[in-house]
C-alpha positions as semicolon CSV with decimal commas, in nm:
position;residue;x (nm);y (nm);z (nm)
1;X;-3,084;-1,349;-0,661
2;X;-2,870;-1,609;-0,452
3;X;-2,748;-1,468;-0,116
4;X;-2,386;-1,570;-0,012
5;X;-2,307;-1,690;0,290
6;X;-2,179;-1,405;0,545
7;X;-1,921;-1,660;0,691
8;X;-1,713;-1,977;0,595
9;X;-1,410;-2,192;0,738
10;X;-1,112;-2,259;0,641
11;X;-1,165;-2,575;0,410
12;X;-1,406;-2,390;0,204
13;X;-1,148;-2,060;0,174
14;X;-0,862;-2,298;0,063
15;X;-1,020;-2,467;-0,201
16;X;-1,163;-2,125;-0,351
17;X;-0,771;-2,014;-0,323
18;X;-0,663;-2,305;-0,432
19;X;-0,430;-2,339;-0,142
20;X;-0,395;-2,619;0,115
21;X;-0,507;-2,543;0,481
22;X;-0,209;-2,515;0,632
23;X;-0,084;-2,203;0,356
24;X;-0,375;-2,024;0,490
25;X;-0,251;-2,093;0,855
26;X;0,083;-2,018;0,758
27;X;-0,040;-1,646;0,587
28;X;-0,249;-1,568;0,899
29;X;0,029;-1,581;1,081
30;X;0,324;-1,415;0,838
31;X;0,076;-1,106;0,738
32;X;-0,098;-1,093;1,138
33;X;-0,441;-1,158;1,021
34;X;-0,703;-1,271;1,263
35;X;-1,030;-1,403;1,168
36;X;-1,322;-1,430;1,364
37;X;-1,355;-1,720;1,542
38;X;-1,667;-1,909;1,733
39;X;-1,650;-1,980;2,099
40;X;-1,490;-2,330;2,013
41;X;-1,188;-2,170;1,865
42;X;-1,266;-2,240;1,500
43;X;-1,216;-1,978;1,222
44;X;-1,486;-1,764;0,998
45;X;-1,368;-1,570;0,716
46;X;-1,550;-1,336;0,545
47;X;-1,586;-1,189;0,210
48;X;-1,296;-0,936;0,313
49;X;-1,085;-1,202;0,476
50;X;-1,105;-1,409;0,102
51;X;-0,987;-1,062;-0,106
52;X;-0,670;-0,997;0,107
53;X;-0,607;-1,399;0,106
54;X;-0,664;-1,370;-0,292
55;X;-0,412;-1,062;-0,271
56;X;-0,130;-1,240;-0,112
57;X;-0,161;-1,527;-0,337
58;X;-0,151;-1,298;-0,620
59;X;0,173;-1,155;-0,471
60;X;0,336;-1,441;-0,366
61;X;0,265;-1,689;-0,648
62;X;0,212;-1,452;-0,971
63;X;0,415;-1,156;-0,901
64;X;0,735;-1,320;-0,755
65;X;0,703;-1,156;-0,420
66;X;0,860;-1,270;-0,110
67;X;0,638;-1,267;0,233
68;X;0,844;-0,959;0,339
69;X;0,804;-0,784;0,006
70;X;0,447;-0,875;0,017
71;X;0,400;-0,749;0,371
72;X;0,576;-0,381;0,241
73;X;0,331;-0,421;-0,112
74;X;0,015;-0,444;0,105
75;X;0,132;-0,114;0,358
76;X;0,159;0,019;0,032
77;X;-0,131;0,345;-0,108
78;X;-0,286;0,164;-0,412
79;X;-0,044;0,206;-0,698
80;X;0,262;0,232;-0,491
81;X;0,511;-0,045;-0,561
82;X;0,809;-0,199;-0,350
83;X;1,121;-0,211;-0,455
84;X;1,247;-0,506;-0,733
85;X;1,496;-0,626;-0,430
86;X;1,184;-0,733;-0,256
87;X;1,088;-0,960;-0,507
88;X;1,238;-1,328;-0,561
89;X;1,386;-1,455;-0,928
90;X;1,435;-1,789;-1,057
91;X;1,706;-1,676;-1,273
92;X;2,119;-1,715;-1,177
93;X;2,273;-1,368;-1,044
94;X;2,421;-1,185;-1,337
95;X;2,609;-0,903;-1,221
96;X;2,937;-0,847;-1,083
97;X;2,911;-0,598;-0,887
98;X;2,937;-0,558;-0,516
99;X;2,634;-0,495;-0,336
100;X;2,664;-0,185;-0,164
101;X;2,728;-0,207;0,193
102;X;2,828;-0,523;0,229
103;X;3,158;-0,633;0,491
104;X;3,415;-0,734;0,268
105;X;3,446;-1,080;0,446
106;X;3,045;-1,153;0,338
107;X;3,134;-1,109;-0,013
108;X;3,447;-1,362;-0,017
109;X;3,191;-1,612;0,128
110;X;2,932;-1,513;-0,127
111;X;3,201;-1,582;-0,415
112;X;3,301;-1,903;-0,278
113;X;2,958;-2,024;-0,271
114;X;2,895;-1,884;-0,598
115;X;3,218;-2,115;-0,695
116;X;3,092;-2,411;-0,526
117;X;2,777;-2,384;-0,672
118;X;2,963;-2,413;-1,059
119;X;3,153;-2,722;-0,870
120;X;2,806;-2,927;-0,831
């Protein structure tokens, strides 16, 4: 049976996410993770460190999260979800409706932009 290594850096943990360097830099920082590092400074992740990386991938780049939904998905008891507003969607707005809340002078700006947007 092949033993895996107990630690790795960073170049080997992007390219088994599939993510540049400077995403898993970027993550570290957004979702306050701290990996080991050696006297020198330099990172070590672990088999741990690569299945919450893996998880926030999953969230961000599958399951249409954005970093703050993903932050309130992974606080989450397993099963728990976050609310849809947490999420991000490709697709133009659809209602009409006024979010609730809102100062009335935010939503004439929103409509005008919404406007301007038709314009371009």
């Amino acid at each position: 049976m092949k033993m895996q290594k107990k630690q790795f850096r960073i170049g080997e943990l992007a390219k088994r996410l599939n993510v540049e360097r400077f995403v898993i830099r970027f993550w570290e920082k957004e979702f306050n993770l701290k990996p080991s590092r050696s006297d020198g400074g330099q990172r070590f992740y672990e088999e741990k460190d690569f299945q919450r990386f893996r998880q926030i991938k999953e969230l961000l780049y599958n399951q249409g999260f954005t970093i703050n939904g993903a932050r309130q998905q992974l606080k989450q008891p397993n099963g728990s979800h976050v609310l849809a507003s947490q999420k991000t969607t490709m697709e133009k707005e659809k209602s009409t409706t006024t979010p609730i809340g809102l100062h009335p002078r935010i939503i004439e700006l929103r409509e005008r932009l919404v406007q301007l947007r038709k314009l371009l």
